[in-house]
Structure formats: structure tokens, C-alpha cells
C-alpha positions as protocol buffer text, in pm:
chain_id: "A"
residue {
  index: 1
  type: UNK
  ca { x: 0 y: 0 z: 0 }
}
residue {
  index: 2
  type: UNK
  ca { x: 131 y: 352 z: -95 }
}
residue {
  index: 3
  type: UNK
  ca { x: 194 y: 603 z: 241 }
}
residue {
  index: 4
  type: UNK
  ca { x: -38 y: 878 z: 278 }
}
residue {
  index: 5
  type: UNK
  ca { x: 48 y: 1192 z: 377 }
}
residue {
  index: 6
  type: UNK
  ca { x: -162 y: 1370 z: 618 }
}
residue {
  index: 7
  type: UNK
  ca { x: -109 y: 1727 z: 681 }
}
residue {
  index: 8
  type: UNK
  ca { x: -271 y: 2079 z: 819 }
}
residue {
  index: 9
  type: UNK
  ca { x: -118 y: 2363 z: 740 }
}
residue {
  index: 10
  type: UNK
  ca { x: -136 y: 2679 z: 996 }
}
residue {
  index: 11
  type: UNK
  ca { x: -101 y: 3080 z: 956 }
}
residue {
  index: 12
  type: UNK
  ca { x: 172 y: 3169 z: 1221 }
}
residue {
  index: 13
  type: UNK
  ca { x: 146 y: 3529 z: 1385 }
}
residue {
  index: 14
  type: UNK
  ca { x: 516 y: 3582 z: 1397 }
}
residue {
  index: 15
  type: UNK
  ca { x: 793 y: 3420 z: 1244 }
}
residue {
  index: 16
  type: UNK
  ca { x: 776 y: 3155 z: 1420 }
}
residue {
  index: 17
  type: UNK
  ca { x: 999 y: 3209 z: 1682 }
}
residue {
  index: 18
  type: UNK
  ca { x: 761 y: 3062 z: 1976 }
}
residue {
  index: 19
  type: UNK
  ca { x: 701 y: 2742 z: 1773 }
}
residue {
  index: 20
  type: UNK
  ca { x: 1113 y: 2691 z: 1747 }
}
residue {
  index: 21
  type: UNK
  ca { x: 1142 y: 2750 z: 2100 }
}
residue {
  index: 22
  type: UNK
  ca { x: 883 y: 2513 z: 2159 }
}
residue {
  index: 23
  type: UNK
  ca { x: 1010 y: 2188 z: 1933 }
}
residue {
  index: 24
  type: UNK
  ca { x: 1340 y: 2274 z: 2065 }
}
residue {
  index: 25
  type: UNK
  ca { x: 1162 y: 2174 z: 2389 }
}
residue {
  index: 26
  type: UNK
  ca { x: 988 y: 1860 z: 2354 }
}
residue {
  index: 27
  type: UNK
  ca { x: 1322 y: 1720 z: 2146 }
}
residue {
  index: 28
  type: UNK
  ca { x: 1266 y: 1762 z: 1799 }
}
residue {
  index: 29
  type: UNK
  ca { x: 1557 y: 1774 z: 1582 }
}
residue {
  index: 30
  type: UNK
  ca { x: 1626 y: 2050 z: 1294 }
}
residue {
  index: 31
  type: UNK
  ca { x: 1627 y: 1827 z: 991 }
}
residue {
  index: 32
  type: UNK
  ca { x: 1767 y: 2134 z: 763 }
}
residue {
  index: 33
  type: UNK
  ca { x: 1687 y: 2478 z: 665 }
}
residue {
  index: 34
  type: UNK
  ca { x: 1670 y: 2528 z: 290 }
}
residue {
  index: 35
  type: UNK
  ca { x: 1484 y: 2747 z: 5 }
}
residue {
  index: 36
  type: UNK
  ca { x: 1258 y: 2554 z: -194 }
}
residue {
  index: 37
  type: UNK
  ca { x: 1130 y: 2669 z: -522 }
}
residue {
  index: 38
  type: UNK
  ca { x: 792 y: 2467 z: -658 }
}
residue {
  index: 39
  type: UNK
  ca { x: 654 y: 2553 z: -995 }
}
residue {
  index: 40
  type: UNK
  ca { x: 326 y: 2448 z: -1017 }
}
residue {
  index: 41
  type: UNK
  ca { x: 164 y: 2268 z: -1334 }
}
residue {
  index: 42
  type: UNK
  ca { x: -194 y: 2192 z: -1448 }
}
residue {
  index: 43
  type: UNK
  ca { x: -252 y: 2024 z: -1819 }
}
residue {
  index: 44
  type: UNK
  ca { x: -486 y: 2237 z: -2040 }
}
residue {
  index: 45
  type: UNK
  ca { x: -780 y: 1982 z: -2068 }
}
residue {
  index: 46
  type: UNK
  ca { x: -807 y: 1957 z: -1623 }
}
residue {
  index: 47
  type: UNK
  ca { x: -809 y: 2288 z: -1394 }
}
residue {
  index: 48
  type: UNK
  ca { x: -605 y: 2175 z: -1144 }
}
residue {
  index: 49
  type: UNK
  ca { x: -668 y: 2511 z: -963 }
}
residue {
  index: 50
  type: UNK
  ca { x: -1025 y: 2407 z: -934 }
}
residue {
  index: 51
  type: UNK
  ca { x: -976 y: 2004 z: -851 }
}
residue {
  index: 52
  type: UNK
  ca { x: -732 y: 2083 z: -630 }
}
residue {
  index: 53
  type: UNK
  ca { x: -495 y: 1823 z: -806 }
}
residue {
  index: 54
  type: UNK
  ca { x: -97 y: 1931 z: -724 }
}
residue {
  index: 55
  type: UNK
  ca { x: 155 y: 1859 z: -1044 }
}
residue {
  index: 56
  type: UNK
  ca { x: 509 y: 2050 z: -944 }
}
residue {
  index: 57
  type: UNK
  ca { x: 855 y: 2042 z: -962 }
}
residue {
  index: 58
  type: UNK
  ca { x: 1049 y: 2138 z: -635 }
}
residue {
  index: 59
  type: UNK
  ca { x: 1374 y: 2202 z: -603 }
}
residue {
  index: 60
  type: UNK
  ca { x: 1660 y: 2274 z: -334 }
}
residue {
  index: 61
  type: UNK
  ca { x: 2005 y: 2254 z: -248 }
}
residue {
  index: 62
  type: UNK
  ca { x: 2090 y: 1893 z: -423 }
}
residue {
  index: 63
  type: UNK
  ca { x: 1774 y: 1796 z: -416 }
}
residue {
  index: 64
  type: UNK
  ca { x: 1478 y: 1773 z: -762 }
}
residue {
  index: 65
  type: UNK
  ca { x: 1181 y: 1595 z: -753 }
}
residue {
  index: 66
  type: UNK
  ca { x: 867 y: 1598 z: -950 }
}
residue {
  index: 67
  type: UNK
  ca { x: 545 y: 1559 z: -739 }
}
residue {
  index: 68
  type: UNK
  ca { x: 183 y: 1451 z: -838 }
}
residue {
  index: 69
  type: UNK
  ca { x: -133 y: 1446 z: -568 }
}
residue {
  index: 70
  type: UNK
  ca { x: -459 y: 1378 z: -680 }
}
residue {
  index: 71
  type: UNK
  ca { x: -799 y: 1619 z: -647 }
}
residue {
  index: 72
  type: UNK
  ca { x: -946 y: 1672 z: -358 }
}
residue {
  index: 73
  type: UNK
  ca { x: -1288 y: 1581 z: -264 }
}
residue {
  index: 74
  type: UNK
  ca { x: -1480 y: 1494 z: 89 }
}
residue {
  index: 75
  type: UNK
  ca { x: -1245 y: 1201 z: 117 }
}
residue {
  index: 76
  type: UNK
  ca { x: -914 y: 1386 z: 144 }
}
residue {
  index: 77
  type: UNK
  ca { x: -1031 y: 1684 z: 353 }
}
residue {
  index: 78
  type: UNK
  ca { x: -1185 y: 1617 z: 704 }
}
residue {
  index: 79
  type: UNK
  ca { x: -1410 y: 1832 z: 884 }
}
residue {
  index: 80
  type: UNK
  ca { x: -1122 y: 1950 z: 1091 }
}
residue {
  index: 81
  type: UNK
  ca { x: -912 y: 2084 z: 700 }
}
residue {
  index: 82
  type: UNK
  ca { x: -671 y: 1806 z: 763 }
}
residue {
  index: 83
  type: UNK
  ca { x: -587 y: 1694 z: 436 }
}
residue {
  index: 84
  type: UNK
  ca { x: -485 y: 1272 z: 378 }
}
residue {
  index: 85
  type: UNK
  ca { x: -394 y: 1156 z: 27 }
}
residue {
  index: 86
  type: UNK
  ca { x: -154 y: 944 z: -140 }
}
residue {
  index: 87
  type: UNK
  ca { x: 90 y: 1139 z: -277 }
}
residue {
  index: 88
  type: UNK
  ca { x: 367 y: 1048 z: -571 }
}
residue {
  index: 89
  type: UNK
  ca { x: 729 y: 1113 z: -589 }
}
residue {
  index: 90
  type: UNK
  ca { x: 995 y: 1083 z: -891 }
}
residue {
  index: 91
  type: UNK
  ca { x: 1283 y: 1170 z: -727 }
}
residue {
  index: 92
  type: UNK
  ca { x: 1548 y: 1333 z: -994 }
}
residue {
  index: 93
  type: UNK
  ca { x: 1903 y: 1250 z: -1014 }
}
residue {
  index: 94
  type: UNK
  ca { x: 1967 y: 1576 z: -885 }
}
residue {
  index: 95
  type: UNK
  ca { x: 1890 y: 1961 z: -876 }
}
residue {
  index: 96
  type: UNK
  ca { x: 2032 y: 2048 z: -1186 }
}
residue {
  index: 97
  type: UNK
  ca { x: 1720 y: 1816 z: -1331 }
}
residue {
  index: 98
  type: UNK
  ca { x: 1453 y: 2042 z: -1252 }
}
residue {
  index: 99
  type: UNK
  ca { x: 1531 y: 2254 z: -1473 }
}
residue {
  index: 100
  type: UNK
  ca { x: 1471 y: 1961 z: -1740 }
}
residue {
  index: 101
  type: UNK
  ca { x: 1186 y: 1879 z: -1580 }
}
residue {
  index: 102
  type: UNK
  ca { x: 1012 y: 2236 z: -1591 }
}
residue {
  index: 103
  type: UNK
  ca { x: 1108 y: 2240 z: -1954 }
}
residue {
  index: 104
  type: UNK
  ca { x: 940 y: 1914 z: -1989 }
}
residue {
  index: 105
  type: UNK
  ca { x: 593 y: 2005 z: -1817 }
}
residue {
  index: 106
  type: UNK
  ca { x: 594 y: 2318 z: -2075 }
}
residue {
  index: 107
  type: UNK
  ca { x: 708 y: 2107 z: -2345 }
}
residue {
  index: 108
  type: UNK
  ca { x: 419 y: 1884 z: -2317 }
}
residue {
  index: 109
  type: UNK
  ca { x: 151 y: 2151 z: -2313 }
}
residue {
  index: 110
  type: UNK
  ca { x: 151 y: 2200 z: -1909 }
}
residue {
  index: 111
  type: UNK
  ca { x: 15 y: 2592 z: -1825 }
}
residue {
  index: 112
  type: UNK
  ca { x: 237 y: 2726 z: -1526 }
}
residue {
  index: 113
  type: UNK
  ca { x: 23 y: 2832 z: -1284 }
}
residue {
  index: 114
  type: UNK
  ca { x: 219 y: 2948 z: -972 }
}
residue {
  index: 115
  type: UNK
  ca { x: 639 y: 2943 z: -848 }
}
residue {
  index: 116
  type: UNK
  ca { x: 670 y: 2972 z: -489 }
}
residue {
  index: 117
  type: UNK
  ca { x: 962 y: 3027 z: -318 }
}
residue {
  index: 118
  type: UNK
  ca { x: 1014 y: 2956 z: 51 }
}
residue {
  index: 119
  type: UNK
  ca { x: 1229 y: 2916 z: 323 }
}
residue {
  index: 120
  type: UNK
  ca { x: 1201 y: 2626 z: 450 }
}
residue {
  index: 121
  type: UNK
  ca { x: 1297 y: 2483 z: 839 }
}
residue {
  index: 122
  type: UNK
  ca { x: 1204 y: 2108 z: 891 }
}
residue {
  index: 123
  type: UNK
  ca { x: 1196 y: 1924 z: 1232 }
}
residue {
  index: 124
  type: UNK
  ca { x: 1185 y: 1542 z: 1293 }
}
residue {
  index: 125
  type: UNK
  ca { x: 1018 y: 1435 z: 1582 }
}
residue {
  index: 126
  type: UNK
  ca { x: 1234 y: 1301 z: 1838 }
}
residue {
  index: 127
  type: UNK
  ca { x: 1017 y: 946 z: 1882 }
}
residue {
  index: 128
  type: UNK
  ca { x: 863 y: 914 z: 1529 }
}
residue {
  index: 129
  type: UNK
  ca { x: 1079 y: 971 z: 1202 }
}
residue {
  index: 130
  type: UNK
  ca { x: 751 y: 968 z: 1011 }
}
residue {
  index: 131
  type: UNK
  ca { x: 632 y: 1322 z: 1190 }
}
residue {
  index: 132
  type: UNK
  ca { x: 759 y: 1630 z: 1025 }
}
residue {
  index: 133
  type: UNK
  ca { x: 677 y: 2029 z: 1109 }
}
residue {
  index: 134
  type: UNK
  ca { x: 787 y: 2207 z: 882 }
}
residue {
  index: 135
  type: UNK
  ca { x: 793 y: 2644 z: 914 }
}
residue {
  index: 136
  type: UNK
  ca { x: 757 y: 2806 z: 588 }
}
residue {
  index: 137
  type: UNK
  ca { x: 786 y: 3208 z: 531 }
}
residue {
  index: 138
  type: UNK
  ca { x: 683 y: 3297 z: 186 }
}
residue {
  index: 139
  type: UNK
  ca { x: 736 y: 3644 z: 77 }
}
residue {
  index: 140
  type: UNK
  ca { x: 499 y: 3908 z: 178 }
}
residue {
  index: 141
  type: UNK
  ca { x: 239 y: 3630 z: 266 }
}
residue {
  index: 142
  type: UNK
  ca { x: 406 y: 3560 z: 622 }
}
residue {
  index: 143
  type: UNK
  ca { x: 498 y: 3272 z: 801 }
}
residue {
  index: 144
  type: UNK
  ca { x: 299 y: 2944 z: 815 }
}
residue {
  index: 145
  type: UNK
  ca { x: 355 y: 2602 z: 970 }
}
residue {
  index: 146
  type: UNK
  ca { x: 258 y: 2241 z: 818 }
}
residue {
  index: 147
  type: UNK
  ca { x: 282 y: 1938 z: 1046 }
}
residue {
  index: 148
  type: UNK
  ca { x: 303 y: 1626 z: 858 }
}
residue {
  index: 149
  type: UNK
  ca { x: 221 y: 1302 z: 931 }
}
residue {
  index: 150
  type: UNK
  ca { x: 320 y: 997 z: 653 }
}
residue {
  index: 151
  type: UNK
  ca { x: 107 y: 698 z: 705 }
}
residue {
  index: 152
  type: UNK
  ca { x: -34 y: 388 z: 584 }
}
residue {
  index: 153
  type: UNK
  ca { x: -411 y: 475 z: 615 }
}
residue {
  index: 154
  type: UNK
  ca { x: -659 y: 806 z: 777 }
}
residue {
  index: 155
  type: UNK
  ca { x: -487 y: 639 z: 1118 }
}
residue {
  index: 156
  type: UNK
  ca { x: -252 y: 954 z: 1123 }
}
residue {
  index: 157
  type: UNK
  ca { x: -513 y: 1229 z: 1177 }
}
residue {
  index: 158
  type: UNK
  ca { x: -512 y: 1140 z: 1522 }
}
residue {
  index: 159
  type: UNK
  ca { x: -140 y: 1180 z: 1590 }
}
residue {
  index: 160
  type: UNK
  ca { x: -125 y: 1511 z: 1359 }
}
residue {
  index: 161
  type: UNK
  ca { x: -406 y: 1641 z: 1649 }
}
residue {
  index: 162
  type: UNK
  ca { x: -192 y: 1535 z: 1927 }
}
residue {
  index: 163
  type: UNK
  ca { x: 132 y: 1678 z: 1781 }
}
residue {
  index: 164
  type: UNK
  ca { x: -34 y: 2017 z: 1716 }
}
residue {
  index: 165
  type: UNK
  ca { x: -226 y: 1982 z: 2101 }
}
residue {
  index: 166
  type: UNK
  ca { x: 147 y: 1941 z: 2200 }
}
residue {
  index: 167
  type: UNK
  ca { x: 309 y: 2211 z: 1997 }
}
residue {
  index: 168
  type: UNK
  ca { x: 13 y: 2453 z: 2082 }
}
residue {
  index: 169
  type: UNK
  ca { x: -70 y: 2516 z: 1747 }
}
residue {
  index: 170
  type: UNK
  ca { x: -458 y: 2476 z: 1817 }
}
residue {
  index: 171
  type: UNK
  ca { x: -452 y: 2871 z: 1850 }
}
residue {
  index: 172
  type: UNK
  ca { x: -358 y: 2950 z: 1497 }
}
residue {
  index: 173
  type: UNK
  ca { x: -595 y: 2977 z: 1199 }
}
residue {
  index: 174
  type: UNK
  ca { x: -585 y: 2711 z: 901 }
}
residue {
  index: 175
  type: UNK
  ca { x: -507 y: 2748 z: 565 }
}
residue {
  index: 176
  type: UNK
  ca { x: -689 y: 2556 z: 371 }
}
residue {
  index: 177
  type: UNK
  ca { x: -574 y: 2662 z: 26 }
}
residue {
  index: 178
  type: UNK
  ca { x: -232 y: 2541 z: -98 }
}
residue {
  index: 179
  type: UNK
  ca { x: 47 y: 2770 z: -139 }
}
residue {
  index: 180
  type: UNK
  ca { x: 0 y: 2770 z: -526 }
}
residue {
  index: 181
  type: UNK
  ca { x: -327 y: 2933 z: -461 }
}
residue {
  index: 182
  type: UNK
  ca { x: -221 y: 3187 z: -190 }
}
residue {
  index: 183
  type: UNK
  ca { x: 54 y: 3300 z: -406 }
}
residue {
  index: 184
  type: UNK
  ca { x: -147 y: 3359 z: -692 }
}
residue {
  index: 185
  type: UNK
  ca { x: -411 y: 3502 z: -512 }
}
residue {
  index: 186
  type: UNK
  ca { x: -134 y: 3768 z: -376 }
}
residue {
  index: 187
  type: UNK
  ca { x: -58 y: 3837 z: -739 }
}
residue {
  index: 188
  type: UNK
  ca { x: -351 y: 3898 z: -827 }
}
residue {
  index: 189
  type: UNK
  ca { x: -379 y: 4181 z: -577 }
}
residue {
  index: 190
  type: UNK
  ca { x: -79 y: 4340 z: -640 }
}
């Protein structure tokens, strides 16, 4: 059976400072801190922007992949916006690859819809290497925090609600649009 990755994704009032303090805490370990650049895809027949389907390419320091996740429907979002679906990976034989890869996408008719770029700072949880919280700043839209929980089945919702009960994250809005969306949304405003 393919892993599932469940996630929520949280609007953080300040850079995040508290939260750091607060994994530093409880023992989780800084896994890295690295930009990430995704460049977002949909094909011309499918609005991806309105199934909420995910087609990218991310890259970062030695690091490429190219990263598919099917639409969302009732299924994949709970009543609580924590989101669970199986998501696929083709890892790249490195970062100088994406670049092939995002000529590939537009060689093959792909419409770009979004590049974010963010800084990325991911933590491992000390007890279970398949828990990640990642803080993300983005630009002018702020800082944000995902926790991420990769699992067999739905089974993971419950520990992604304990780890944010335990990282006091229950306080801070969800974001329930992906940062394609926010991003475009911003540059639509501006």
C-alpha cells in the first residue's frame, strides 16, 4: 500500500519564533533549513486550480523531484481541514534536473500556474521519524507552519491532532488553500 500523507497547514502570527522554541523543547531535531522553489503545473484539458490536483517540480540545495497528488474531494479533507492523500514522488538525479523537468511540463503543453519560493525549516520528531513540522515564510504572505504526518491509512489524523495539542498550534488559523493558490491570489492583488 502507498503512504499517505496527512497534513494541516497553519497561519503563524510571527515568524515563528515561539514554535522553534517550543520543538526545541519537547526534542525535535532541525532536519535542515533550505529554500525551496515549486513551480506548479496543471494540463490544459483539467483545472487543477479548481480540482485541487498538485503537479510541481520542487527544487533545493541537491535535491529535484517531480510531485503529483490527486484532487481533492470529501475524502481527502476532514471536517477539521486536515488533508490525507496518497501522494507520488519521482525523485530526480539531482537539482540540476529540474530545470529539465520544468522544460518538460511546458514542453508537453503543461500551463504554469504558480512558483513559490520559501524558506524552509524542517523538524523530525524526536520518537517518530515519520512526523515532520515544517515552518515556511513565503514572501509578503508571512509565516505558516505544516505538520506532517506519513502513514499507511486516515490512522494519522489522530497523531497530527496530538502533535499540534502538544506544539500549541490549536490557536492558529488554518489554511486551507495550498500555497500555489495563496501565491497567486497575492498576485492577483498586487
Amino acid at each position: 500500500m502507498s503512504p499517505i500523507e496527512v497534513e494541516r497547514k497553519r497561519e503563524l502570527p510571527d515568524s515563528g519564533e515561539a514554535l522553534r522554541s517550543r520543538l526545541a523543547e519537547l526534542g525535535y531535531r532541525q532536519h535542515g533549513t533550505f529554500t525551496e522553489i515549486d513551480t506548479y503545473y496543471s494540463p490544459r484539458h483539467v483545472d487543477y486550480l479548481e480540482t485541487v490536483e498538485c503537479l510541481r517540480v520542487r527544487q533545493r540545495d541537491g535535491f529535484a523531484e517531480i510531485t503529483y497528488k490527486p484532487a481533492s474531494d470529501e475524502s481527502t479533507h476532514s471536517t477539521t481541514d486536515v488533508i490525507a492523500k496518497v501522494e507520488t514522488n519521482v525523485l530526480l538525479a539531482g537539482a540540476e534536473q529540474a530545470e529539465a523537468a520544468n522544460r518538460l511540463m511546458t514542453c508537453t503543453g503543461m500551463v504554469t500556474l504558480a512558483r513559490v519560493e520559501k524558506a524552509r525549516t524542517l523538524y523530525r520528531h524526536p520518537k517518530h521519524d515519520d512526523v515532520a513540522v515544517a515552518i515556511d515564510t513565503i514572501g509578503s504572505l508571512g509565516a505558516f507552519v505544516e505538520t506532517e504526518i506519513t502513514a499507511v491509512d486516515e490512522s494519522g489524523v489522530g497523531l497530527l491532532e496530538e502533535i499540534e495539542r502538544e506544539l500549541d498550534l490549536s490557536g492558529y488559523p488554518v489554511v486551507t488553500l495550498p500555497y500555489r493558490d495563496l501565491v497567486r491570489a497575492a498576485t492577483i492583488r498586487t
